[in-house]
C-alpha positions, 0 to 999 in steps of 0.5 A: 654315877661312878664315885671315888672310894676310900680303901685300905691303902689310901694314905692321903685325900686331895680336894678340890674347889667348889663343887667338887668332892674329896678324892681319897688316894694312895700316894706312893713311889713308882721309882725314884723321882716319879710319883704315883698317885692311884684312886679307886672308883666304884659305879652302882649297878647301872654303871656297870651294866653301861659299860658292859654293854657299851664299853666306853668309859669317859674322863673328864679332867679339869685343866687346860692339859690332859696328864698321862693316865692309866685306866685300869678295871679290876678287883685290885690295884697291885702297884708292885707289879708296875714296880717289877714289870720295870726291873 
């Protein structure tokens, strides 16, 4: 199972209601007056095999609406480079 991870950047931990687990996250400014809030995920070895062979990755969000998202695969996450692509 693909499962949230802590890592160096994470400033903040949201939790959730019963049967979830907490989600380490980087809490940060994307421009003024619009947040970002970033998590990192890591899949064991059949994840990953998975979604090489098959390419599909599935979201599941608990709400009655789908927030906007970016779904991102890589080593790192450089949120100065969203900053810049915007200037």
């Amino acid at each position: 199972m693909i499962k949230p991870i802590k890592t160096p950047e994470s400033n903040a931990t949201l939790t959730g209601g019963d049967g979830t687990s907490t989600l380490p996250i980087i809490r940060t400014d994307n421009e003024p007056g619009e947040d970002l809030v970033i998590s990192c995920w890591r899949g064991n070895l059949w994840d990953r095999l998975s979604f090489l062979l098959f390419g599909k990755l599935w979201l599941v969000v608990l709400s009655s609406t789908h927030p906007p998202l970016l779904i991102e695969v890589g080593r790192n996450y450089d949120v100065m480079r969203d900053n810049a692509a915007k200037d």
